[in-house]
Structure formats: C-alpha cells, structure tokens
C-alpha positions as CSV (number, residue, x, y, z in Angstrom):
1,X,-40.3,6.6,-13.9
2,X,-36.4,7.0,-13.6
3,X,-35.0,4.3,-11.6
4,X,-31.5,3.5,-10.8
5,X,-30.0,0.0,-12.6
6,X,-26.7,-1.5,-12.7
7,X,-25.8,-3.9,-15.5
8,X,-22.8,-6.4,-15.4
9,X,-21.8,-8.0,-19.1
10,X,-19.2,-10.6,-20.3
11,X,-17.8,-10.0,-23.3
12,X,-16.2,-13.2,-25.0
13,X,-12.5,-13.4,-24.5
14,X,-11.8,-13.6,-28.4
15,X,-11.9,-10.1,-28.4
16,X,-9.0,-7.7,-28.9
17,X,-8.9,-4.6,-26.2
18,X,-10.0,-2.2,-28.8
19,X,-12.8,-4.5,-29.7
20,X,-13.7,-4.9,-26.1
21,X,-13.6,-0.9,-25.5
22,X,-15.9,-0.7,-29.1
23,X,-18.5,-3.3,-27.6
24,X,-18.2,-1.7,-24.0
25,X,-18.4,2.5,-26.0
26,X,-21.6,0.6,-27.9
27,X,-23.9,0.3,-24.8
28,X,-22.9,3.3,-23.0
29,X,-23.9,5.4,-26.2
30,X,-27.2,3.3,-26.6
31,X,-28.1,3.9,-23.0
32,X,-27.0,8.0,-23.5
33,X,-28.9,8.0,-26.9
34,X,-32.5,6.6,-24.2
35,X,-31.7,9.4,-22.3
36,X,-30.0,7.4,-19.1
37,X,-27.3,9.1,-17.3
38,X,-24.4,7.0,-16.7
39,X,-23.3,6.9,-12.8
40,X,-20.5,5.0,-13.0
41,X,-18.9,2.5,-15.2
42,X,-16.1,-0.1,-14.3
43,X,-14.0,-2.3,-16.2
44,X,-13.2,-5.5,-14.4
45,X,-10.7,-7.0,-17.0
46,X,-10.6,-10.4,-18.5
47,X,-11.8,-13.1,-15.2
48,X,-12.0,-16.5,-14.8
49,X,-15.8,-17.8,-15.6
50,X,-17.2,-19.9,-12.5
51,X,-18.3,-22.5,-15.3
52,X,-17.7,-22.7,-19.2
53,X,-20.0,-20.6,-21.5
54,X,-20.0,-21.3,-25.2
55,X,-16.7,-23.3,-24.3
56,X,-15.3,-20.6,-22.9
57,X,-13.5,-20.0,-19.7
58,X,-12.6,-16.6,-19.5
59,X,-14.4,-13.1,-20.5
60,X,-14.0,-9.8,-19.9
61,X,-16.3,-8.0,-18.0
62,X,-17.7,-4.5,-17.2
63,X,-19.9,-3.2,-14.9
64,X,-22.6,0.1,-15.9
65,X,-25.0,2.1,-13.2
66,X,-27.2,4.5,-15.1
67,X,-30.4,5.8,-14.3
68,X,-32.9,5.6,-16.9
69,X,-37.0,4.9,-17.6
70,X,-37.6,1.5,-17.1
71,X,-39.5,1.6,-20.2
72,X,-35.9,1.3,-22.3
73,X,-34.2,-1.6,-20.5
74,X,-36.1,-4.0,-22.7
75,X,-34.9,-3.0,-25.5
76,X,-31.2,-2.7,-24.0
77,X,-30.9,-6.6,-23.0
78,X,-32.9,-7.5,-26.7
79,X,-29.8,-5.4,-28.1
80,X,-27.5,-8.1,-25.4
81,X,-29.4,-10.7,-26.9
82,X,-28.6,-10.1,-30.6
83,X,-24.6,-9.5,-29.4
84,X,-22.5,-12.2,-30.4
85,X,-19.8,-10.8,-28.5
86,X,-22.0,-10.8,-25.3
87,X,-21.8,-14.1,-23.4
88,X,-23.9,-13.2,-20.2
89,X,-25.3,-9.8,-19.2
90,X,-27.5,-9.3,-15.7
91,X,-29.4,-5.7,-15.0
92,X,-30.1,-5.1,-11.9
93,X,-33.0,-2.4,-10.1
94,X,-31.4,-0.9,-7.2
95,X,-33.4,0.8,-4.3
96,X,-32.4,2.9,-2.2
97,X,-30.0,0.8,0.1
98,X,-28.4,-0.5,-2.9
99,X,-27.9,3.2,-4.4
100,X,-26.4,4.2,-0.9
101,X,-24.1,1.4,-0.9
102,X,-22.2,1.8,-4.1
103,X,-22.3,5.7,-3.2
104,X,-20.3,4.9,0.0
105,X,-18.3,2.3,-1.3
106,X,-17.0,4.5,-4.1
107,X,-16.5,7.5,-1.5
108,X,-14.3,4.9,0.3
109,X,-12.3,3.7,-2.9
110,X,-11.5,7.4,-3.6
111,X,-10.7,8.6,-0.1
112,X,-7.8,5.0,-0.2
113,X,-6.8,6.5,-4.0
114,X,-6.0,9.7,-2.4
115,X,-4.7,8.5,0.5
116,X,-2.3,6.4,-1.2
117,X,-1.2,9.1,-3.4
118,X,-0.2,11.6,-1.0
C-alpha cells in the first residue's frame, strides 16, 4: 500500500556543498529508482545540533515527503545506516491530518512568496 512519509536527515558538517547536494541527489534517486514520488523536498542548511553527535555540533539537514510502498523504507534507512555521511535520519508515516497540514502550510509559504514579490 502507498502511504505518504516524510524523512528528515543530518548530513555531517565535514561535507563540502557539492558533497552535501551528491549525498542529498543520492536518496532522492534511490527513493525514484522504488518507485516513490517525491512531494516535496527542503533544504534546511547547516543548524546547530541540540546535543553533540560523533563530536559534532553542527550538520546540515534536509527534509524529503514522498509517497511510496511501505515495503521499501526498510531498505531506505539500511541504505542511512551504511552512510557515513549520515549522522541521524527519522522517517515519518503521515495520515491524513499530517498530509493536509504540510499541503496548507506550503499553500501559505507560496501565497507570502508571491505576495512579497509583487
């Protein structure tokens, strides 16, 4: 059954941009290449950790919704796992009110991006 997931991942802060992009290009194409179809992907920069990680206190991190069988999202965190470059991922089944929620908080984000260009 096709269900609706977002996934939030920090990437170590070692990594150069392009690397971060390469890491970030890597999951999308895994999750295209299960058949998911990506809703919408974010990129919320390099942040402050709430507590170290590795020794780390920084990591960039990015944000994926797709919709895919829930039989391949086992085998998307193993691929997590094995990342080096991955310090903590967390996927996510949304219902309904969840799916509605990002749908109208996007439709909100737009409607300021427009209004601010005109």
């Amino acid at each position: 059954m096709v269900k609706q997931y977002e996934t939030v991942f920090i990437m170590t802060p070692v990594l150069s941009v392009e690397q971060m992009k390469e890491a970030v290009s890597k999951y999308r194409d895994l999750l295209i290449e299960y058949g998911a179809e990506i809703v919408h992907e974010e990129e919320w920069g390099l942040r402050k950790l709430a507590y170290p990680i590795q020794k780390k206190s920084t990591g960039f991190y990015q944000l994926l919704e797709f919709r895919v069988s829930g039989d391949h999202i086992r085998n998307f965190e193993i691929a997590f796992k094995r990342d080096e470059r991955i310090l903590r991922f967390l996927t996510v089944a949304l219902d309904k009110h969840a799916v509605a929620y990002n749908d109208k908080k996007r439709a909100m984000r737009n409607n300021e991006a427009t209004a601010n260009v005109n």
